[in-house]
LUMKOL-961905 format. One line per 4 residues: their letters; for each residue z, y, x of N, C-alpha, C, O. Coordinates in pm, 1 decimal. Each point is the difference from the previous one (the first is absolute). Layout:
<pts>
A) Z:Y:X:Z:Y:X:Z:Y:X:Z:Y:X ~ ... $
</pts>
This chain:
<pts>
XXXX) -2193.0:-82.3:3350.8:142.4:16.6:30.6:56.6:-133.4:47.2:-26.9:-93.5:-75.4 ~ 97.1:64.4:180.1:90.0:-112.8:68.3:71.8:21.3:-111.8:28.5:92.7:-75.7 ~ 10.6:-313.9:101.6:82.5:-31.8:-97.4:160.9:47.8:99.2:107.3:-29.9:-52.6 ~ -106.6:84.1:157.0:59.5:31.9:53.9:114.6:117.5:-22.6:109.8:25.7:49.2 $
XXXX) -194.5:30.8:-149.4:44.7:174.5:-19.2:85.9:45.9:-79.5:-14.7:-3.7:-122.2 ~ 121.5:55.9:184.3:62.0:52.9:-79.8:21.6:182.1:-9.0:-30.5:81.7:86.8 ~ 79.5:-61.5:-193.2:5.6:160.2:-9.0:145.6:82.3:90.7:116.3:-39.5:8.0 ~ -179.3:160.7:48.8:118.3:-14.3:110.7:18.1:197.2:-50.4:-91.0:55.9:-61.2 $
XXXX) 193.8:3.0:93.6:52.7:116.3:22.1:-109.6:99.1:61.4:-39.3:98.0:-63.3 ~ 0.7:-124.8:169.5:-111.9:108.3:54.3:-141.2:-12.2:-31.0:-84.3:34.9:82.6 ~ 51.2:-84.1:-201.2:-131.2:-5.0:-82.3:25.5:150.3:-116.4:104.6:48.5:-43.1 ~ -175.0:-29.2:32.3:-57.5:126.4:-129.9:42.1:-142.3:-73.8:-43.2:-113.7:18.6 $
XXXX) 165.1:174.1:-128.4:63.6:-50.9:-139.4:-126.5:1.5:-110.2:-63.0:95.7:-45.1 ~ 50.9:-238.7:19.8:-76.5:-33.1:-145.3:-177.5:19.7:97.5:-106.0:22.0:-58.7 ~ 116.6:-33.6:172.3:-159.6:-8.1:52.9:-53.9:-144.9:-68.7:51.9:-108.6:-25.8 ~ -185.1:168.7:11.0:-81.5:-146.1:-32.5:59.8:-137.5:59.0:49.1:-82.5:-77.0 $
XXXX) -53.8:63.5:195.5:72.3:-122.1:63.7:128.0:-53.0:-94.6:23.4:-106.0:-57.9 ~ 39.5:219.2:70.0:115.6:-62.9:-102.5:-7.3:-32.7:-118.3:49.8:-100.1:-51.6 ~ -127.8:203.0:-10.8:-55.9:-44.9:-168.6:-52.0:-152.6:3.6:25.7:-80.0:-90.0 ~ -92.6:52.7:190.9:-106.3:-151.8:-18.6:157.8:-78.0:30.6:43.9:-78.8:-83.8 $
XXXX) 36.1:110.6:214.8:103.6:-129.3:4.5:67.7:13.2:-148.7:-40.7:-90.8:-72.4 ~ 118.1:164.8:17.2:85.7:-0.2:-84.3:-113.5:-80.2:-158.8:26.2:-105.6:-57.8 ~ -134.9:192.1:29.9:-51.9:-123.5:-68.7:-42.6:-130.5:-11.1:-34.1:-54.0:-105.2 ~ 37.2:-13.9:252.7:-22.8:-81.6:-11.9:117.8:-75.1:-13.1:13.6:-109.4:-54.9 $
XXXX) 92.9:198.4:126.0:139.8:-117.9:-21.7:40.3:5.5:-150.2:76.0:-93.8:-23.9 ~ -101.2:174.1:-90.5:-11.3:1.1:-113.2:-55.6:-95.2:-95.9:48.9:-35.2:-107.4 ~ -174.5:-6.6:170.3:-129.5:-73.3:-79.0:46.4:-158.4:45.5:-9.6:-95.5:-77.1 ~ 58.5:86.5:208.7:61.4:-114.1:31.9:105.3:-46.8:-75.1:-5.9:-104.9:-64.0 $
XXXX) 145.0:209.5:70.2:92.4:-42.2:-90.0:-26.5:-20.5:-181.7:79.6:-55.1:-76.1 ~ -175.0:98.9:48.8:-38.2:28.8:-97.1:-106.0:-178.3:-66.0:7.1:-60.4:-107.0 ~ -86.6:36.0:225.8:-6.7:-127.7:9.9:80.7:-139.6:-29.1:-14.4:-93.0:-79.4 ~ 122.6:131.2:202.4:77.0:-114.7:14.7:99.3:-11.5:-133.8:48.1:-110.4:-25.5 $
XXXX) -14.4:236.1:-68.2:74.0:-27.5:-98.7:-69.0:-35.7:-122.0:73.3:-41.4:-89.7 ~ -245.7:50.2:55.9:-73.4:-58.3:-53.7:-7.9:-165.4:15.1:27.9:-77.9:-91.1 ~ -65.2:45.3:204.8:9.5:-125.4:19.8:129.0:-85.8:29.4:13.1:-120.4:21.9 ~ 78.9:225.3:-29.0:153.2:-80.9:-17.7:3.2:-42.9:-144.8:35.9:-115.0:-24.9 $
XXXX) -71.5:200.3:-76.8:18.6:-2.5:-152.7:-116.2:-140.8:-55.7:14.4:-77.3:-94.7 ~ -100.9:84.4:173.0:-107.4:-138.2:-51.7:42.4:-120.5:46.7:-41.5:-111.1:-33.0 ~ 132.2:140.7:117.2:51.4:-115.7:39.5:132.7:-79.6:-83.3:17.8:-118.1:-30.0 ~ 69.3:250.1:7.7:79.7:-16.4:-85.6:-58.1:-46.4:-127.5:66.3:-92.7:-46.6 $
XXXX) -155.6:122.1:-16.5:-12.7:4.7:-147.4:-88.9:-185.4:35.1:13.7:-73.2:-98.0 ~ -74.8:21.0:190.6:-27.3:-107.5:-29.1:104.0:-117.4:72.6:-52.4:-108.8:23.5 ~ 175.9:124.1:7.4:115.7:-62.1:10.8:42.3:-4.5:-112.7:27.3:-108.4:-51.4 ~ -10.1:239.5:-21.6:52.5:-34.1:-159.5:-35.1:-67.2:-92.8:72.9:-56.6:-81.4 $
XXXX) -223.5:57.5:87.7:-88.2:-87.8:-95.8:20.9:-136.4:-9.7:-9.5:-80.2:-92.8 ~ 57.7:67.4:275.9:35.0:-144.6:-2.6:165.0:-43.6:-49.1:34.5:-105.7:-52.9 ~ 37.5:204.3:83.6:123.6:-1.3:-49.1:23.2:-36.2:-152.3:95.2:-65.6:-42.3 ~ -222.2:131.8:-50.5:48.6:-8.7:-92.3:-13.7:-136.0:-116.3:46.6:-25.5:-111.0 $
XXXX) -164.3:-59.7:236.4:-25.6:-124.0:-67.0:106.4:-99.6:37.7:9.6:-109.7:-55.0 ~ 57.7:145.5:136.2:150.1:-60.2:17.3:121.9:12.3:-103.4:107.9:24.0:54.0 ~ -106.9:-35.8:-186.3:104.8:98.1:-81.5:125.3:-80.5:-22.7:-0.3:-116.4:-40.1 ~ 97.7:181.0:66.2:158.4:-68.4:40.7:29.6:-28.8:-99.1:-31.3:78.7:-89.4 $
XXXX) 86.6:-171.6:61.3:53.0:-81.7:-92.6:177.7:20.9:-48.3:61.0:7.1:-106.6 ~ -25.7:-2.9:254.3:155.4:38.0:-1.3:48.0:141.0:-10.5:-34.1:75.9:90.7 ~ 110.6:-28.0:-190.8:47.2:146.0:-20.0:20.1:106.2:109.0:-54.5:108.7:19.1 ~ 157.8:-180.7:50.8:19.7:25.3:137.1:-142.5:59.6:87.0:-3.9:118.5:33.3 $
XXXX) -121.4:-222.6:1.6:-102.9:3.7:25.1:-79.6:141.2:-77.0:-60.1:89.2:59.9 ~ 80.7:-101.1:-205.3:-65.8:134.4:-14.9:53.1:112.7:-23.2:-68.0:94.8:-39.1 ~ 206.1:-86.1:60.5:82.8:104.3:30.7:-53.1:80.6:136.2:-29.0:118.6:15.8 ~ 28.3:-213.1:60.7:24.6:9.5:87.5:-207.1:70.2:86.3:-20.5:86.3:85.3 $
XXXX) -67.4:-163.1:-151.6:-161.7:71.5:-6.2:33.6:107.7:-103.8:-116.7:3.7:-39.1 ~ 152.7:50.1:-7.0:9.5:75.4:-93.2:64.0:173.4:104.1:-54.4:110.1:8.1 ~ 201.1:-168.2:59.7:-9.5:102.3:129.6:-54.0:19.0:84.2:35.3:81.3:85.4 ~ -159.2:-162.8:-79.7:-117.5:-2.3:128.8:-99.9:104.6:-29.9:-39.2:89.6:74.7 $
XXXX) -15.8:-131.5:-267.8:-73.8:102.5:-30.5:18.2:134.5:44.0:-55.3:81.9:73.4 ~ 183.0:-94.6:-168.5:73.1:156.7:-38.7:-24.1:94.8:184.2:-37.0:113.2:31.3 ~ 74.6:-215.5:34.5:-10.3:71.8:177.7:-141.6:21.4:31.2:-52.5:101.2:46.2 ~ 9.2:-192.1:-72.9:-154.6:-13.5:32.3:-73.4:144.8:-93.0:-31.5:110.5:44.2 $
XXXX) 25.7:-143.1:-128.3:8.6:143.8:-112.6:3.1:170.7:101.5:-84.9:80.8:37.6 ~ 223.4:-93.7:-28.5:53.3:142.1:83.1:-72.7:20.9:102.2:-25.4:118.8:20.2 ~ -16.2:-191.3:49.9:-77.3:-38.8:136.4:-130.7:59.6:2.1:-35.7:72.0:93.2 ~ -56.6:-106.1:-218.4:-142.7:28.6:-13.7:60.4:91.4:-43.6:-33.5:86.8:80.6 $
XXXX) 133.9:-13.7:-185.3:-10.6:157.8:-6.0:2.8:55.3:133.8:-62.5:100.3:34.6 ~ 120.7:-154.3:22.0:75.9:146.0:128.8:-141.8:7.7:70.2:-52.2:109.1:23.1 ~ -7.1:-228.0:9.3:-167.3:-50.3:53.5:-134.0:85.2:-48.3:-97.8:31.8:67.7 ~ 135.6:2.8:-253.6:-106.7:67.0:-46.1:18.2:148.9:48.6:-84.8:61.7:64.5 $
XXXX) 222.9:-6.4:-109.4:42.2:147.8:71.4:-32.4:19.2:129.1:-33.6:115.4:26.3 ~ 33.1:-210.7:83.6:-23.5:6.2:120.6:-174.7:48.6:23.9:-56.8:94.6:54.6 ~ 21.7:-196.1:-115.9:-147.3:2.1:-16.6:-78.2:160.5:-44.2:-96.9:53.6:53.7 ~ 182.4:-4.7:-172.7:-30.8:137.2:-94.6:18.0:66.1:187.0:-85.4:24.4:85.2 $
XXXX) 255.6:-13.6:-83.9:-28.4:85.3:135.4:-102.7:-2.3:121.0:-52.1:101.7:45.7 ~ 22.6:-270.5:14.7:-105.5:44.1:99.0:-128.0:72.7:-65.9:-52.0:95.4:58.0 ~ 7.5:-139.0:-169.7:-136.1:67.6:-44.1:35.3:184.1:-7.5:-89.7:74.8:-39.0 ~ 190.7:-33.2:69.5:12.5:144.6:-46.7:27.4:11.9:140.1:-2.1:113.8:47.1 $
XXXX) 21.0:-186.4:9.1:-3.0:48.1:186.1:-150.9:-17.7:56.7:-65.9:52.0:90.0 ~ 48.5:-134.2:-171.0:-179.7:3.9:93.5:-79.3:88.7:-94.5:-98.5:42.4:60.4 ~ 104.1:6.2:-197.8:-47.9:115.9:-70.9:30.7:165.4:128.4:-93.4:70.1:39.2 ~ 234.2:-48.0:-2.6:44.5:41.4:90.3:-84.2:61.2:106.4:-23.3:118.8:22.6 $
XXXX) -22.4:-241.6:45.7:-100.2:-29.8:124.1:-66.8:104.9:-45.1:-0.6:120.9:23.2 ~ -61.7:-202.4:-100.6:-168.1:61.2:-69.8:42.3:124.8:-26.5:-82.1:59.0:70.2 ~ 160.6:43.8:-127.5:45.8:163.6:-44.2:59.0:29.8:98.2:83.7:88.4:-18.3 ~ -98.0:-152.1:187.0:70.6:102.6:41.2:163.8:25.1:47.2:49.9:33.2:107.5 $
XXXX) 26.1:-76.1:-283.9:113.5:65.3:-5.6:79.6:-144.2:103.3:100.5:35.2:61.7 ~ -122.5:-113.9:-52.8:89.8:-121.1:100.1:48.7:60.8:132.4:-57.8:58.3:91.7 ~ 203.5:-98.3:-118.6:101.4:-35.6:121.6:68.9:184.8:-23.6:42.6:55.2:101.4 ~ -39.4:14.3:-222.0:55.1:122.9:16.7:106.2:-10.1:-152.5:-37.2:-42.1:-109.5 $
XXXX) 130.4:77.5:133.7:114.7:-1.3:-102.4:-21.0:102.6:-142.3:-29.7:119.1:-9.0 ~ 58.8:-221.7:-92.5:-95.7:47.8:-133.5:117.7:103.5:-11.3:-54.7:101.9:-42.2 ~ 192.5:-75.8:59.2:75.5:68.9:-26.5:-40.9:167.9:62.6:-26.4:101.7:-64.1 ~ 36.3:-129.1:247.9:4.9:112.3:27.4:-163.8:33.1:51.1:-48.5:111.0:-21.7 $
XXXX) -17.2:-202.3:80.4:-89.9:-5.8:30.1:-58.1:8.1:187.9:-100.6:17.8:68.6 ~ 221.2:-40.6:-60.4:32.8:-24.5:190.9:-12.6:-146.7:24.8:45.7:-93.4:-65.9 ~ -158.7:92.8:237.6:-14.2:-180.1:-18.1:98.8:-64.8:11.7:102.9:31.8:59.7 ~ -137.9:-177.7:-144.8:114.2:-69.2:-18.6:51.7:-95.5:143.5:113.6:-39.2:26.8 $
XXXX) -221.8:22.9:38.2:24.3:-21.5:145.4:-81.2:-128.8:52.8:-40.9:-61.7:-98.3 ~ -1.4:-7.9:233.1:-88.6:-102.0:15.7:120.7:-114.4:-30.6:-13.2:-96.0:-75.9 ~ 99.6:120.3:131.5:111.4:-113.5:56.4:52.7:-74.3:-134.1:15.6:-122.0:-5.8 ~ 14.0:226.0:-118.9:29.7:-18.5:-102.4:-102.6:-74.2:-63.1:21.0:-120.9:-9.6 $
XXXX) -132.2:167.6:-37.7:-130.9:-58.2:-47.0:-38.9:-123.0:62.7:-40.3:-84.3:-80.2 ~ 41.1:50.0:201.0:-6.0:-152.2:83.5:105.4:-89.7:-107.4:-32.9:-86.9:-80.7 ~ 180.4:145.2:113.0:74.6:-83.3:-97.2:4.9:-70.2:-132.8:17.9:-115.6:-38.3 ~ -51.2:283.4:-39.5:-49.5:-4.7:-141.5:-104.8:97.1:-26.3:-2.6:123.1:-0.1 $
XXXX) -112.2:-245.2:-29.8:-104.5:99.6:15.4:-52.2:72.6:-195.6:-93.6:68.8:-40.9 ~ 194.9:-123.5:-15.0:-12.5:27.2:-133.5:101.6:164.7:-16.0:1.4:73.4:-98.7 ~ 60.5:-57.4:205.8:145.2:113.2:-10.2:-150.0:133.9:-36.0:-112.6:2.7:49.7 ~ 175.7:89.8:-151.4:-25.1:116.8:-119.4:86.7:75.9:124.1:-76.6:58.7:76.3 $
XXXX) 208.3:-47.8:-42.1:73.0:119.5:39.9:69.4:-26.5:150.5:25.6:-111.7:44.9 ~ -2.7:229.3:17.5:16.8:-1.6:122.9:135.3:-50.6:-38.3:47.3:15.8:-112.6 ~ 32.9:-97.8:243.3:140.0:19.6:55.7:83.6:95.4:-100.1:58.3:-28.8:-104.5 ~ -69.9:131.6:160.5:60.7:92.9:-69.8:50.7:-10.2:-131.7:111.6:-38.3:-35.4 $
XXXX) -229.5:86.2:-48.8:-9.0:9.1:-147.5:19.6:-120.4:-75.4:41.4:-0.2:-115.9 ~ -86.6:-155.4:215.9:76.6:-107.7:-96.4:143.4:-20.8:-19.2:66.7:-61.8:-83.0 ~ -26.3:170.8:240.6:216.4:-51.5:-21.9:13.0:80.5:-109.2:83.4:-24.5:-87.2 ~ -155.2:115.5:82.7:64.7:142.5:-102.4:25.7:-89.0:-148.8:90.2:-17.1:-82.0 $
XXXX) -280.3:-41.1:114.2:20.0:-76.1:-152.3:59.0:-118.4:-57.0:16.6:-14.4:-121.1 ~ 17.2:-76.1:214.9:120.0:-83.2:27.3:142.9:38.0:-65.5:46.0:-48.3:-103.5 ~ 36.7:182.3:218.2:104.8:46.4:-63.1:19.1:86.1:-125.9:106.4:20.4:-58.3 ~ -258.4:38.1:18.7:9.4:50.0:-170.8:2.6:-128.0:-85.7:41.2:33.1:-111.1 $
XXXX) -68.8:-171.6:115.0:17.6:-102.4:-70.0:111.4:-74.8:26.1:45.7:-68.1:-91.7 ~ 26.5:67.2:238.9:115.6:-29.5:-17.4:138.1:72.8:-73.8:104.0:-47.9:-45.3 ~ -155.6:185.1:56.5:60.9:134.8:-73.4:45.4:-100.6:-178.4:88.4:-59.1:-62.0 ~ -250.1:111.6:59.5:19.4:-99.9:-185.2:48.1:-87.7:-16.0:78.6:-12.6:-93.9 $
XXX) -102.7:-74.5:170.1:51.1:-102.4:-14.6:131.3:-20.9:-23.2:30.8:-37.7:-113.1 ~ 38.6:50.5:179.4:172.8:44.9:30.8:48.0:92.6:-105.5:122.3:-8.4:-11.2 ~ -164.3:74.7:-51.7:50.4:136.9:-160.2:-17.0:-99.7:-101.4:18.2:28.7:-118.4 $
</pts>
């Protein structure tokens, strides 16, 4: 496959071709946020043989953690999701909406290739949580 290729409208939806692009842009992103995190975690190591002396100073590393913290969560969830998109691949069920089960689309999946639900069914599920939200 050209590194050229992208998935286009007049291809047969979820053809092999596309299965190989979409996993690989998976295994890539899936990469680069691995080796973002090793990178991070040996900046910290060094960070932490630096230890602030001034209150201020560790007030202030103390909101770095706490961010840094949130960060590798949202990073690990990210991670849970690509592995259930490239599980996906492998069953088949990728790029079709877990709700209704209509494809979720190429154009969409290029964007976010982690997206569970079509267009559709995510506004629905959008405005049932803005619904709650608001009562």
């Amino acid at each position: 496959m050209s590194k050229k290729y992208i998935p286009n409208l007049k291809e047969k939806y979820m053809s092999p071709k596309q299965k190989t692009y979409f996993k690989k842009k998976l295994m890539d992103w899936k990469k680069e946020i691995i080796e973002s995190n090793s990178n991070n975690r040996y900046l910290n190591e060094v960070d932490q043989e630096i230890s602030a002396s001034d209150v201020v100073d560790q007030a202030s590393s103390q909101t770095e953690k706490t961010v840094e913290m949130r960060t590798l969560n949202r990073k690990r969830k990210l991670l849970s999701k690509i592995d259930k998109a490239i599980d996906k691949i492998k069953n088949n069920t990728y790029g079709y909406c877990e709700e209704t089960g209509d494809p979720i689309g190429v154009k969409r999946l290029i964007a976010r290739p982690i997206a569970t639900l079509s267009i559709e069914a995510q506004e629905r599920h959008e405005k049932n949580e803005k619904i709650y939200a608001d009562s």
